[in-house]
KOLZAFI-538290 format. One record per residue (C-alpha): residue number from 1; x negated, y negated, z. Coordinates in Angstrom, 3 decimals. Layout:
REM residues N
<node seq="NUM" x="X" y="Y" z="Z"/>
...
This chain:
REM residues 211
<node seq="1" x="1.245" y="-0.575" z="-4.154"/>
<node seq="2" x="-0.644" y="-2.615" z="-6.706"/>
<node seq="3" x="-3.136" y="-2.877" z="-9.621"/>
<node seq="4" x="-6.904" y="-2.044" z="-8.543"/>
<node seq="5" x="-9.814" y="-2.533" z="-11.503"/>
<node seq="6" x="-9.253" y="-0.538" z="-14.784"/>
<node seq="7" x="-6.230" y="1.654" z="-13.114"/>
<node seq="8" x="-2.865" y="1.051" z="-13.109"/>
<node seq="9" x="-1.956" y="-0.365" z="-9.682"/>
<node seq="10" x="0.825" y="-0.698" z="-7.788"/>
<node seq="11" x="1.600" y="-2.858" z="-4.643"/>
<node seq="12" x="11.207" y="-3.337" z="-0.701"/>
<node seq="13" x="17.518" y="0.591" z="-0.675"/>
<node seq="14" x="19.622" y="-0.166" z="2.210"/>
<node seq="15" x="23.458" y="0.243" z="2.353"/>
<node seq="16" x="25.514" y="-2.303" z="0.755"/>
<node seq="17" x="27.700" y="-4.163" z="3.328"/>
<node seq="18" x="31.089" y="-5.109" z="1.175"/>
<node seq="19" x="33.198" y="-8.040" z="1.847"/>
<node seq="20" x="37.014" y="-7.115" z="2.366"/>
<node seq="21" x="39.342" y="-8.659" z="-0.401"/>
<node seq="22" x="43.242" y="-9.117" z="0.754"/>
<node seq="23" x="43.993" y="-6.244" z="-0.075"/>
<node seq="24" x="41.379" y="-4.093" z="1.796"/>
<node seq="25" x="39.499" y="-3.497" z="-2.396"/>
<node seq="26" x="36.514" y="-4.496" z="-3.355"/>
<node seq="27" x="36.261" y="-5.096" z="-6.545"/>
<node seq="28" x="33.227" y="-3.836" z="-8.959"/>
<node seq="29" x="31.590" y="-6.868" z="-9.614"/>
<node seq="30" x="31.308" y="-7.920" z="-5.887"/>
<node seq="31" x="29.499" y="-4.081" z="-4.876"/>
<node seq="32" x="27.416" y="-5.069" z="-7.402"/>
<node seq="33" x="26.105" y="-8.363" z="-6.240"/>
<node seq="34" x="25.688" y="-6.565" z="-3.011"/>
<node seq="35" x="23.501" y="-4.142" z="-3.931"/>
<node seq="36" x="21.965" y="-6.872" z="-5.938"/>
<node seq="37" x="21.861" y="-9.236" z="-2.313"/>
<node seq="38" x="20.746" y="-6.174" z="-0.130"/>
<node seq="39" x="18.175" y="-4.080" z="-2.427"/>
<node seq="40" x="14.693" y="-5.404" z="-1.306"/>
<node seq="41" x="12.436" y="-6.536" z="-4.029"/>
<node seq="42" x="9.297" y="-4.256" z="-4.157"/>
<node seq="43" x="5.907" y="-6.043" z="-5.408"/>
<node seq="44" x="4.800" y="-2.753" z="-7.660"/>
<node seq="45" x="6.774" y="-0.500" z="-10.519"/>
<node seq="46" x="6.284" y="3.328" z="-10.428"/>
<node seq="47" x="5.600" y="4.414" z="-14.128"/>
<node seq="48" x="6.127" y="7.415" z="-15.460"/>
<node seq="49" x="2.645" y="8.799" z="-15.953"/>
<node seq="50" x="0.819" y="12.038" z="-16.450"/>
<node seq="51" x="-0.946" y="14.013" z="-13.785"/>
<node seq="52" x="-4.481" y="16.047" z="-15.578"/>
<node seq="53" x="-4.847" y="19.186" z="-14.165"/>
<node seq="54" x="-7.389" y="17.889" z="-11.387"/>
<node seq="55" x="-4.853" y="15.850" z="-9.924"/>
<node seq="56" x="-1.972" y="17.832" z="-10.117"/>
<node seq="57" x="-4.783" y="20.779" z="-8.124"/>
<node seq="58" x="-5.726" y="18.176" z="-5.379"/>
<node seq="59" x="-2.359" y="16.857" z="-4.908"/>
<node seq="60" x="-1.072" y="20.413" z="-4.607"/>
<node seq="61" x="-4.358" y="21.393" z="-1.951"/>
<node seq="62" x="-5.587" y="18.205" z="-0.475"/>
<node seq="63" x="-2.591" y="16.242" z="0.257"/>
<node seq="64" x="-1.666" y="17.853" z="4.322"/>
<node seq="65" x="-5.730" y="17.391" z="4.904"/>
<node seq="66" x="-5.782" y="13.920" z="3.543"/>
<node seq="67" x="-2.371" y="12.252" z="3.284"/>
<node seq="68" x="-0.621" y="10.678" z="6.365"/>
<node seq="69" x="2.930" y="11.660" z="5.664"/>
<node seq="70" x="4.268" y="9.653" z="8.685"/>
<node seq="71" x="5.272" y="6.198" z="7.575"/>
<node seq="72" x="7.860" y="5.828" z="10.254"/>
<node seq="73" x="5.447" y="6.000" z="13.272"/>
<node seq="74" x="2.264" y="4.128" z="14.600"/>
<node seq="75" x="-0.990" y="5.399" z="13.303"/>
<node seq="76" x="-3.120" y="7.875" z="15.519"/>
<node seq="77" x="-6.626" y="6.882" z="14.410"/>
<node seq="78" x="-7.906" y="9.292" z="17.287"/>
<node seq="79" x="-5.887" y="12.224" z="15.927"/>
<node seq="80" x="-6.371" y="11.153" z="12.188"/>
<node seq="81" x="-10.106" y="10.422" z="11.985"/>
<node seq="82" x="-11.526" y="12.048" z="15.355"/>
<node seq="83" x="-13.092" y="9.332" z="16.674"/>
<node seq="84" x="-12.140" y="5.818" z="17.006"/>
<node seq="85" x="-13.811" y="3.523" z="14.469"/>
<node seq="86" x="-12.784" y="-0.055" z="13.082"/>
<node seq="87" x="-10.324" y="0.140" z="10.537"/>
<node seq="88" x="-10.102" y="-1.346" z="7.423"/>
<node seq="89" x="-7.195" y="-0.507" z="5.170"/>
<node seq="90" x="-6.895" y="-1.198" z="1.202"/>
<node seq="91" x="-3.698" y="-2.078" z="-0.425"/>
<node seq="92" x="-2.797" y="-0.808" z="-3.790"/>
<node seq="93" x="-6.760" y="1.494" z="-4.319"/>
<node seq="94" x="-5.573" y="2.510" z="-8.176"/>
<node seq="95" x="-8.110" y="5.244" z="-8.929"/>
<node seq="96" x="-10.099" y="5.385" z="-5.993"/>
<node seq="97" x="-12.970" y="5.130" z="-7.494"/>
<node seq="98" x="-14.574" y="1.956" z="-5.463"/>
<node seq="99" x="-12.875" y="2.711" z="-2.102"/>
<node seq="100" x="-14.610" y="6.208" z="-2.210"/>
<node seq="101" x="-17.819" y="4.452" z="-2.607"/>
<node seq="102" x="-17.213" y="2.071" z="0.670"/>
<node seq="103" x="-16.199" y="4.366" z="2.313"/>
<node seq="104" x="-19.139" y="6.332" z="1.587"/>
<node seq="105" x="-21.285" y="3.332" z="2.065"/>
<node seq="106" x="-19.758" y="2.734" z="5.532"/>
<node seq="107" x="-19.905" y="5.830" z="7.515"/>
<node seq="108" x="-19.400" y="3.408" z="10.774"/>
<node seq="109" x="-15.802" y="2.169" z="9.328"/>
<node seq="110" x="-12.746" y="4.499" z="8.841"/>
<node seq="111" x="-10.578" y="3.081" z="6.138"/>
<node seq="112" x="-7.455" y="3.994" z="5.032"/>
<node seq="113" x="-6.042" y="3.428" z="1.470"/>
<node seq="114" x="-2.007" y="3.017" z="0.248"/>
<node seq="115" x="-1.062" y="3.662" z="-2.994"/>
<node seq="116" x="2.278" y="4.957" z="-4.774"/>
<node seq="117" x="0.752" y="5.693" z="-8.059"/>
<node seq="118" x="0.532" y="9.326" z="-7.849"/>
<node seq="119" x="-2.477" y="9.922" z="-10.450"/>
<node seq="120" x="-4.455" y="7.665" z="-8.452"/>
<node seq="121" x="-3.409" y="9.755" z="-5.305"/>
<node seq="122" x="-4.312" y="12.956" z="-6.873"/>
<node seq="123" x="-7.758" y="11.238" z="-8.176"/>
<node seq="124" x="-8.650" y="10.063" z="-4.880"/>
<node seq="125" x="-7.886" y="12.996" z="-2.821"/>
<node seq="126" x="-10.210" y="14.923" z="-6.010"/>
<node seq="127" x="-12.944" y="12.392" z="-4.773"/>
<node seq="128" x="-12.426" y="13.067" z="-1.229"/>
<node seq="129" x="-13.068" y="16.905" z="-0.914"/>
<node seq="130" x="-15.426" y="16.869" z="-3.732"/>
<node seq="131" x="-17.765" y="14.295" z="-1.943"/>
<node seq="132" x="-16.286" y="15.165" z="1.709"/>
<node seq="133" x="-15.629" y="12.185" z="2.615"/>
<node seq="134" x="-14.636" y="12.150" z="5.867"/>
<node seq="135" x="-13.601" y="8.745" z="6.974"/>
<node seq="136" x="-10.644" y="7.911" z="4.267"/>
<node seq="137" x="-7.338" y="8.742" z="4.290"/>
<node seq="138" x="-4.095" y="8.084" z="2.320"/>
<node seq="139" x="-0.967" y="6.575" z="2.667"/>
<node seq="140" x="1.570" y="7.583" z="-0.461"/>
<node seq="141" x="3.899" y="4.985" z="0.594"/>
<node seq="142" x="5.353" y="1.166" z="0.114"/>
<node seq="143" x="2.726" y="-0.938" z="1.628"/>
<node seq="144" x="5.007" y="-3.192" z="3.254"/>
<node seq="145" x="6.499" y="-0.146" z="5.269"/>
<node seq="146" x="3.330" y="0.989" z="5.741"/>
<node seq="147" x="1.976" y="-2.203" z="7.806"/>
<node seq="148" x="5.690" y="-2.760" z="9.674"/>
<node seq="149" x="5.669" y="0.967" z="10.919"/>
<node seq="150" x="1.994" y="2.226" z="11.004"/>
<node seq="151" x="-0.267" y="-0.352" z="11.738"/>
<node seq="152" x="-1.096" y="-1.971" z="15.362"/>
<node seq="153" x="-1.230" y="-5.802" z="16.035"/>
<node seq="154" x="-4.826" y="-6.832" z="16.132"/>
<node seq="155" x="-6.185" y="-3.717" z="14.791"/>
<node seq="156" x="-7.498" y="-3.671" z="11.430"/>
<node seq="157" x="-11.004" y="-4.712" z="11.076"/>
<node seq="158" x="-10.343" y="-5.990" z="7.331"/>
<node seq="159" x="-7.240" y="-5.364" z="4.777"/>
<node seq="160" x="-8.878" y="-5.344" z="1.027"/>
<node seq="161" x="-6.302" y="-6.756" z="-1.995"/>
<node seq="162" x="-7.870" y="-6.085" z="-5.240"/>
<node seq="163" x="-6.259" y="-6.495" z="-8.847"/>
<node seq="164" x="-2.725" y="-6.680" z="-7.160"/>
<node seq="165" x="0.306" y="-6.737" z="-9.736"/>
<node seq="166" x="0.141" y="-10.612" z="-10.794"/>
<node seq="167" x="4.147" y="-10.538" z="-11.929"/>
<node seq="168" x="3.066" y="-13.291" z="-14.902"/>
<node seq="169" x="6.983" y="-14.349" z="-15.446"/>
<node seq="170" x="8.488" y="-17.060" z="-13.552"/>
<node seq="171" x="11.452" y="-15.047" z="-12.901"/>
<node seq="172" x="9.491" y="-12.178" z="-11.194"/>
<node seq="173" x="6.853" y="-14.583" z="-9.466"/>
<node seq="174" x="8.887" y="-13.097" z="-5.963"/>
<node seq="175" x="7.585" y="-10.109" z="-6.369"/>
<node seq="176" x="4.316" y="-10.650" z="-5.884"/>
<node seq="177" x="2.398" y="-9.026" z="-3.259"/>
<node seq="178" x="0.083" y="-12.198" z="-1.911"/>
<node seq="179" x="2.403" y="-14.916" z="-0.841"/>
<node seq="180" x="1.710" y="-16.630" z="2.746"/>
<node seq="181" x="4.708" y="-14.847" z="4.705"/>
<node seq="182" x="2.502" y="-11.835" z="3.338"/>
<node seq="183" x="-0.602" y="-13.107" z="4.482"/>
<node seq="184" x="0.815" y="-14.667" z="7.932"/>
<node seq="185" x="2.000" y="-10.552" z="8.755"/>
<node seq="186" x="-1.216" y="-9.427" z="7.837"/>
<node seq="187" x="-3.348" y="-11.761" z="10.366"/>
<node seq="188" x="-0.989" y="-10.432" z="12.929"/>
<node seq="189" x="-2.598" y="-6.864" z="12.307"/>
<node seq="190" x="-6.281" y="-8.405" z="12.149"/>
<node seq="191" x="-9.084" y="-8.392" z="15.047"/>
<node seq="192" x="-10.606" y="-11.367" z="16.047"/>
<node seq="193" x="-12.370" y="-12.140" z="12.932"/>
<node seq="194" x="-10.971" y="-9.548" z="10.494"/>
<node seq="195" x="-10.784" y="-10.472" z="6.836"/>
<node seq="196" x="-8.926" y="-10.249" z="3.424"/>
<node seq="197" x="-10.475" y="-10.209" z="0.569"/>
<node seq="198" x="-8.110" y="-10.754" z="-2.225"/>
<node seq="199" x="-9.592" y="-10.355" z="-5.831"/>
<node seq="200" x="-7.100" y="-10.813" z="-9.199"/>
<node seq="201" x="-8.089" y="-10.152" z="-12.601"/>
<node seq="202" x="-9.062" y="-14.077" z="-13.572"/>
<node seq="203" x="-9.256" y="-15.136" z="-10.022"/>
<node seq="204" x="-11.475" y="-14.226" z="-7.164"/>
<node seq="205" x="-10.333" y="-16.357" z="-4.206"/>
<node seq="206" x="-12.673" y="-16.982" z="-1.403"/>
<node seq="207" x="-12.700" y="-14.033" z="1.733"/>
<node seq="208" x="-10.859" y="-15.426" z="4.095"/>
<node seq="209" x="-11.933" y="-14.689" z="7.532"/>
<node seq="210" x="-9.387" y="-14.928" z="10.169"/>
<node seq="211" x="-10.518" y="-16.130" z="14.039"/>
């Protein structure tokens, strides 16, 4: 989903509806600006990148033990984690590398990371079962999906947004990830004081804690 620290980072195709001409054609053009109308923008690019070994061998054996693979269903944090824990999930985790360590720093928390940049994936899940870390797990999906579908009202504890994809052109500015319809869906999903941190790569803005 987006860009975390030194890693690439990523953080919306539905059927075109087309307009009936006269005589019952639709011309090119017009399914065009369809799909153009209907496609949902996505905040994050998958890039072609490669996988080292490591990753390719923890996709391949970690991914069922670590990866939720529903995204169409609410999350069972019983069934998932075991126990039942307050959640904090990270959007767009790059490499890993500093949600393993909070995750290994909070042993009380269980978090839950989403990413679609498959090295990072393949990193993390490396981190996980090398360090056994037992309260992360892994989406491998869109974000935005992943809160509609998967996540509770009122039941994350925190949702972390660090380095997201800052879309620098004015033309692409509506792709970014943190805009306040954004923000206003995620304070729907946060307890009674829950907060989101939001960090960019020349801007740190202020946690905000929501009451």
């Amino acid at each position: 989903m987006t860009d975390t620290n030194e890693s690439e980072h990523s953080q919306t195709s539905r059927p075109d509806h087309a307009t009936e001409l006269g005589s019952n054609e639709v011309s090119t053009s017009e399914q065009t600006e369809n799909k153009k109308h209907h496609r949902p923008l996505r905040s994050y690019v998958i890039r072609a990148s490669r996988l080292t070994t490591a990753q390719k061998e923890a996709l391949a054996t970690h991914w069922s033990t670590y990866v939720i693979e529903d995204t169409s269903n609410p999350l069972d944090v019983q069934r998932t984690f075991g126990r039942e824990a307050p959640l904090v999930v990270e959007i767009g985790f790059g490499m890993g590398d500093s949600l393993a360590m909070m995750a290994k720093a909070n042993p009380q928390l269980n978090y839950v990371g989403i990413e679609v940049h498959k090295p990072g994936v393949g990193k993390l899940l490396h981190t996980i079962e090398a360090e056994q870390i037992s309260n992360l797990r892994i989406y491998c999906h869109d974000a935005v999906e992943v809160l509609q579908n998967c996540i509770a009202d009122q039941s994350l504890a925190g949702v972390q947004i660090f380095f997201p994809d800052p879309w620098h052109k004015k033309k692409h500015h509506k792709r970014r990830l943190v805009q306040p319809a954004f923000i206003e869906k995620l304070r729907h999903k946060l307890t009674t004081n829950g907060f989101i941190p939001v960090s960019y790569t020349h801007l740190t803005l202020p946690t905000k804690r929501i009451v």
